[in-house]
C-alpha positions in Angstrom: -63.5 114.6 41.1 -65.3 117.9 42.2 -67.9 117.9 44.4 -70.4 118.7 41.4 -69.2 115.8 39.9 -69.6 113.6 43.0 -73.1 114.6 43.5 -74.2 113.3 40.1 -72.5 110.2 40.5 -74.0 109.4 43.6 -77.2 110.8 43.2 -78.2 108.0 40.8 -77.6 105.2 43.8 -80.3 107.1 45.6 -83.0 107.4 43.4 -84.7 104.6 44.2 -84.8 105.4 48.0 -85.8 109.5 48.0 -87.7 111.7 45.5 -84.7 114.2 46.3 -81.0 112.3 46.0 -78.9 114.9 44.7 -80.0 117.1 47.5 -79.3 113.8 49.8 -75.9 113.1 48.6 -75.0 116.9 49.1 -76.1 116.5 52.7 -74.0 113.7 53.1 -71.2 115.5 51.8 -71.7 118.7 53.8 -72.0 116.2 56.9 -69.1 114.9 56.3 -66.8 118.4 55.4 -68.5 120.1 58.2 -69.7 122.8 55.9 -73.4 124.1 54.9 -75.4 124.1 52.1 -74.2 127.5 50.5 -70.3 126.6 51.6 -71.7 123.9 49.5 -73.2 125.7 46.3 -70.2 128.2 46.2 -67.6 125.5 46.6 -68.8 123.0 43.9 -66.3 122.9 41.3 -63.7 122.2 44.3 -62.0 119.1 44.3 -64.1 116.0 46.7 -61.3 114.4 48.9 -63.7 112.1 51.0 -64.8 109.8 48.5 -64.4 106.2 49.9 -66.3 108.1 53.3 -69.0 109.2 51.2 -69.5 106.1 49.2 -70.3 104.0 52.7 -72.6 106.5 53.8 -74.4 106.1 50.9 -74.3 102.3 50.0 -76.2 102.4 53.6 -78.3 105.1 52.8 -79.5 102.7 49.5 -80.5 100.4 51.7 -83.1 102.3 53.0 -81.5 103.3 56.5 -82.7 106.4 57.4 -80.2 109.8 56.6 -81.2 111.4 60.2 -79.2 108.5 61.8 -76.4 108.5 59.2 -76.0 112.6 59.8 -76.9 112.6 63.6 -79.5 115.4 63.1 -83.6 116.3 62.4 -85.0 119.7 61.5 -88.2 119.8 64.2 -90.1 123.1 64.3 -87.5 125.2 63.0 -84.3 124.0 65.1 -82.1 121.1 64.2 -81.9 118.5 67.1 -79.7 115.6 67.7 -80.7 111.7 66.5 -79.5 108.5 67.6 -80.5 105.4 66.2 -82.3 103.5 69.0 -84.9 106.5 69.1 -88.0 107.8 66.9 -86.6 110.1 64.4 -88.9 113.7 64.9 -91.8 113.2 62.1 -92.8 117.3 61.1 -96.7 116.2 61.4 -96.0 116.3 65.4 -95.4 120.4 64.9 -99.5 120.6 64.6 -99.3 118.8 68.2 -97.0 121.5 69.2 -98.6 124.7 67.7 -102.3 123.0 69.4 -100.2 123.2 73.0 -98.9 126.7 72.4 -102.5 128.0 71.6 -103.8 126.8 74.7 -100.7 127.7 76.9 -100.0 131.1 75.6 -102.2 133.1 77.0 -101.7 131.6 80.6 -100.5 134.6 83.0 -99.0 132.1 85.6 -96.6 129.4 85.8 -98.0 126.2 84.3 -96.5 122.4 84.5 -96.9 119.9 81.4 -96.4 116.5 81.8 -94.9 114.7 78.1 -95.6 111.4 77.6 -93.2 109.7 75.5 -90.4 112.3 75.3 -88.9 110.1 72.7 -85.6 112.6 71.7 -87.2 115.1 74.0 -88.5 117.6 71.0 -91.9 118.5 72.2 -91.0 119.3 75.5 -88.2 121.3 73.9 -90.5 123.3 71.9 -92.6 124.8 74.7 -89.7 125.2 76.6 -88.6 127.6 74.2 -92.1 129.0 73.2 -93.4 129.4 76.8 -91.3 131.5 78.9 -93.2 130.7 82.3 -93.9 126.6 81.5 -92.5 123.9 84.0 -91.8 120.8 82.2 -92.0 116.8 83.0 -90.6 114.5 80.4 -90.6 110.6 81.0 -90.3 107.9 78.4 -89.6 103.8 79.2 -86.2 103.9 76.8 -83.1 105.5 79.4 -81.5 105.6 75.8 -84.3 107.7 74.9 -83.8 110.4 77.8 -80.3 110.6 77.6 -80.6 111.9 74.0 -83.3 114.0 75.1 -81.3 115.8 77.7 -78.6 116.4 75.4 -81.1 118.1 73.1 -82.3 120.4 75.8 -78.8 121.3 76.8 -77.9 122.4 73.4 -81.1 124.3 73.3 -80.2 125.8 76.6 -83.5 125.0 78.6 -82.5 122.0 80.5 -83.3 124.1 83.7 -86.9 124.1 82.6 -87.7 120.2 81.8 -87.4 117.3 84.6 -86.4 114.1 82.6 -88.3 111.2 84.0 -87.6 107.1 83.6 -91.4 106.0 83.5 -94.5 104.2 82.5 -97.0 106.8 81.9 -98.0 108.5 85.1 -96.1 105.7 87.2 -93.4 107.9 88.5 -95.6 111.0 88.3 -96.7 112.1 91.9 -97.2 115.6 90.8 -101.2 117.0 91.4 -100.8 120.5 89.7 -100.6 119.1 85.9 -102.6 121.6 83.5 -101.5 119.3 80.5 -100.6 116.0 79.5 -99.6 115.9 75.5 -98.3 113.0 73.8 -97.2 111.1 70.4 -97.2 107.8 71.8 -97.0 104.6 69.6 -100.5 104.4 67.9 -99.6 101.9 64.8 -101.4 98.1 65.2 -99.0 96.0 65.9 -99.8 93.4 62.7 -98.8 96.4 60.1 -96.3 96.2 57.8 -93.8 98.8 58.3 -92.4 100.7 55.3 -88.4 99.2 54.8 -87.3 103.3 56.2 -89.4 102.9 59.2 -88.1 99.6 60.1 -85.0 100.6 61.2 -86.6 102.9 64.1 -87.7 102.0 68.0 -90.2 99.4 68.0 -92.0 99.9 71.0 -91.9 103.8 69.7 -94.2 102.8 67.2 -96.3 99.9 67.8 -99.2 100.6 70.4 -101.0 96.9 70.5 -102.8 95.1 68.7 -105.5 97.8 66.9 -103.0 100.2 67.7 -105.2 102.6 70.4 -104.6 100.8 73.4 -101.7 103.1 74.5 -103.9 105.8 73.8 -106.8 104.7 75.8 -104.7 103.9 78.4 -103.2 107.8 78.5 -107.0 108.7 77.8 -107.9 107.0 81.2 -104.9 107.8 83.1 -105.2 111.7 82.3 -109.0 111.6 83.2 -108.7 110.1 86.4 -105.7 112.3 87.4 -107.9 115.1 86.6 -105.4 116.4 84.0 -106.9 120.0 82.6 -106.1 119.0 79.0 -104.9 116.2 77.4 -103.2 116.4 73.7 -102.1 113.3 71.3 -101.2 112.6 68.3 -103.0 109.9 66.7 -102.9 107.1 63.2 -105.2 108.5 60.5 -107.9 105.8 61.3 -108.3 106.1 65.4 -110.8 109.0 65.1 -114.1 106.7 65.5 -112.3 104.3 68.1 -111.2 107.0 70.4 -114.6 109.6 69.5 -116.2 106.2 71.2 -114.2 106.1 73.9 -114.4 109.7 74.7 -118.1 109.0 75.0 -118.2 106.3 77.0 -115.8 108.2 79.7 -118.4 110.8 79.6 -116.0 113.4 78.1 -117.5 116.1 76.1 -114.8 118.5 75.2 -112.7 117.4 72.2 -111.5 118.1 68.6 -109.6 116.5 66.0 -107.2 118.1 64.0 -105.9 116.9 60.2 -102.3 116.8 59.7 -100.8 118.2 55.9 -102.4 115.2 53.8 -105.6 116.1 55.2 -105.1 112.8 57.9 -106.8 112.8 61.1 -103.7 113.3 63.0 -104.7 114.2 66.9 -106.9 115.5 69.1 -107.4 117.8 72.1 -109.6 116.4 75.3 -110.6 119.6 77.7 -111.8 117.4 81.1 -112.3 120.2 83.1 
């Protein structure tokens, strides 16, 4: 069977689980030839030798496991980093939480340290590290599974020299007084939601952030204020804005903005303390 041929076969197993299955089963199949997707398009009426391979990968993929952990990889910003199941697959609304950073930090004429919360598979940090030349970089998470992927991502991007991997609880193993920014996507979703079957198969504790979902967020909020953090940056759920405006309000902080993600969501929001 050719590889044109495979494609449509399979295609129809997937259309219940992705607006886009023929482009998902070609995926799978360059994934598994090691080839990309114009090897693919001028190699279609080739002969498919990896049938019974494919055919697993996609009786899983049916079941609504997500196709970043069958292939190892997510697209983020551009760049194609490494996932493991075990840690939040890279969502692309969190490249408006990068591009907000970058305006603030780019114009900075001297070195500048960022503290991430939540470095998850480490792609924010990443990101400045390769869109800030002079940017010093502290990453922590709670999941060592979640750092060790995260390192590996920064080697292969080549700017492990720039980000110091951290196991810890917010600012619990952060000593550091010179912070000009804190940014985070920490887990914002109430912890009595439903998850979506996809989503279900990811990191609980990268998701869930108590029970109205803001608490993480308030905590950060709190944490950044009284460390006298220069900026702090989150990502937020599409119905925090009135909590955390509140909250803002009662800390007395007067500088911030939300910003909406592609859908028109609120999505995050950018505190100026100081």
């Amino acid at each position: 069977m050719t590889i044109k041929d495979t494609v449509r076969k399979y295609s129809q197993k997937l259309k219940y689980v992705t607006h886009i299955p023929a482009k998902e089963v070609e995926i799978l199949i360059g994934f598994l030839l090691e080839k990309n997707n114009i090897w693919l398009h001028l190699n279609y009426n080739n002969e498919f030798d990896k049938e019974k391979e494919l055919e697993k990968l996609i009786n899983k993929r049916a079941s609504d496991y997500p196709l970043e952990y069958l292939i190892n990889k997510a697209s983020f910003y551009g760049e194609s980093f490494i996932v493991e199941e075990g840690v939040l697959i890279p969502r692309p609304e969190t490249e408006l939480l990068v591009e907000n950073a970058v305006e603030i930090l780019k114009n900075r004429n001297c070195k500048t340290k960022v503290l991430e919360i939540g470095t998850g598979s480490g792609i924010i940090s990443i990101m400045l590290a390769l869109l800030i030349k002079d940017i010093e970089i502290i990453a922590v998470d709670i999941n060592e599974k979640a750092l060790n992927l995260a390192k590996k991502n920064a080697k292969k991007h080549k700017v492990s020299d720039k980000i110091d991997f951290r196991l810890s609880n917010l600012y619990e193993n952060v000593e550091e007084e010179d912070i000009f920014m804190t940014i985070s996507n920490p887990p914002y979703i109430a912890n009595s939601y439903k998850l979506p079957k996809n989503v279900q198969y990811e990191p609980k504790n990268a998701l869930f952030g108590g029970e109205s979902g803001e608490e993480l967020l308030k905590k950060i909020i709190e944490k950044s204020y009284e460390k006298g953090i220069t900026y702090l940056l989150c990502e937020i759920g599409y119905d925090q804005k009135e909590a955390l405006e509140k909250y803002f309000k009662e800390l007395n902080i007067k500088e911030y903005s939300f910003y909406k993600d592609y859908e028109k969501f609120d999505r995050g929001f950018t505190v100026k303390y100081k």
